[in-house]
C-alpha positions as CSV (number, residue, x, y, z in Angstrom):
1,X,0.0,0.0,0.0
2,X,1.3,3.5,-0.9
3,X,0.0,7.1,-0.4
4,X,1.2,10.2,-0.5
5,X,5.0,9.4,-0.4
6,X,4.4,6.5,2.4
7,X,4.3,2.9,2.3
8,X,3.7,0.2,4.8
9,X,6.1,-2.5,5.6
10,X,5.2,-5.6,7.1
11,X,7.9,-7.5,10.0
12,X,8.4,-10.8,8.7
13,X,10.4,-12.4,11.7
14,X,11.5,-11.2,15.2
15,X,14.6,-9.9,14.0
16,X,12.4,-7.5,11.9
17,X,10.6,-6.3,15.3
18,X,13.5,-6.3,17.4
19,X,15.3,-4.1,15.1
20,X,12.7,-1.4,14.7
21,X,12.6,-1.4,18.4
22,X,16.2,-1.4,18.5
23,X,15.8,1.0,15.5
24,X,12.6,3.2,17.2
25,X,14.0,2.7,21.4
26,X,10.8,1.5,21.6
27,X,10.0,-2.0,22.8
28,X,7.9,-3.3,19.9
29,X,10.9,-6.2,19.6
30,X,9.9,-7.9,23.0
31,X,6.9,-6.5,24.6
32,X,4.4,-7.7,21.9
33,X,5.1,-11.0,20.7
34,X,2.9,-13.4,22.7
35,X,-0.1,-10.7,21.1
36,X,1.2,-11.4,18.3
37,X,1.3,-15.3,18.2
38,X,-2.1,-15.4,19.6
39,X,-3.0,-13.4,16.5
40,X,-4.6,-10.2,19.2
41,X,-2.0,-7.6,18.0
42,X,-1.0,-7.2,13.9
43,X,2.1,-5.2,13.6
44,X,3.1,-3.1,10.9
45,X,5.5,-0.3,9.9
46,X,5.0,2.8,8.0
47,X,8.4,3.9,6.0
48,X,8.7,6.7,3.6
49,X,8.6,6.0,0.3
50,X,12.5,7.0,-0.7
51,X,13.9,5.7,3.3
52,X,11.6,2.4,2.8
53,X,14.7,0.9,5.2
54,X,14.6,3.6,7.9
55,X,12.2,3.4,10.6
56,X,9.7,6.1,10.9
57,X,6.1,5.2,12.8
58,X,5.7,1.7,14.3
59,X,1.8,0.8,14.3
60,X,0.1,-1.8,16.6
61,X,-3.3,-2.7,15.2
62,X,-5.2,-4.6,17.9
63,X,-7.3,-7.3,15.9
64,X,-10.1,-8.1,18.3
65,X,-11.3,-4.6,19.0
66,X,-10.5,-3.5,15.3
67,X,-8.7,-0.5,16.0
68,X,-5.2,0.8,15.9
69,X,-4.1,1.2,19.1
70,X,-0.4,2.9,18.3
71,X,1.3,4.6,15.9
72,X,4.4,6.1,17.7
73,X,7.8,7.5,16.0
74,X,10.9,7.5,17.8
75,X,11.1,7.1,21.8
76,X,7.0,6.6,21.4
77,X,6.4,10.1,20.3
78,X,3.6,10.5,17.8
79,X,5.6,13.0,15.9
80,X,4.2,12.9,12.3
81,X,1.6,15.1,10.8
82,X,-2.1,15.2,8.8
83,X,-0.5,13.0,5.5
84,X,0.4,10.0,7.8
85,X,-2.7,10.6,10.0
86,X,-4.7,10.6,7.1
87,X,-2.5,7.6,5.7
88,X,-3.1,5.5,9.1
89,X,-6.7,6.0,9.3
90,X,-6.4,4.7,5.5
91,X,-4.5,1.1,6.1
92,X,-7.2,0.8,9.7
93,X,-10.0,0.9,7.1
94,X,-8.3,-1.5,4.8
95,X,-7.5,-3.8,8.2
96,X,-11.2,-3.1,9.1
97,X,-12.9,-4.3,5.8
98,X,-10.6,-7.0,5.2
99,X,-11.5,-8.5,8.8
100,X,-14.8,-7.8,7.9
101,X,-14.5,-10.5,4.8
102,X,-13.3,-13.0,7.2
């Protein structure tokens, strides 16, 4: 999915996690992953279209109550503006509708 200059990457192992955390000083890497293996929490990144490999908002979409429950930048700040709100609420529709199908 891309928008406005953003894109979504998806973690594909722990490493993946633990290096955003590493990457964001966030604890996505090691907080999360029991949620995750139970299938409660659905993680996902959004990069910048030209930095896809630099970290820039780590999401947590929690899957039972449909909603995105984070979306923090570096040391859990939320320091991003209207494009990636508006980008956000975008992929949480997307999440919404395809739970919705299932």
């Amino acid at each position: 999915i891309e928008d406005n200059g953003l894109i979504v990457a998806i973690p594909r192992s722990i490493e993946d996690l633990v290096r955003e955390g590493e990457s964001q000083n966030n604890c996505v890497g090691y907080y999360y992953n029991e949620s995750i293996a139970k299938g409660d929490s659905f993680i996902f990144f959004i990069r910048r279209k030209d930095c896809p490999c630099e970290s820039f908002i780590t999401c947590r979409y929690n899957v039972k109550l449909r909603q995105l429950m984070e979306a923090k930048t570096f040391n859990n700040e939320e320091n991003y503006g209207d494009k990636e709100s508006d980008f956000l609420d975008k992929i949480t529709s997307i999440l919404n509708k395809y739970l919705e199908e299932d």
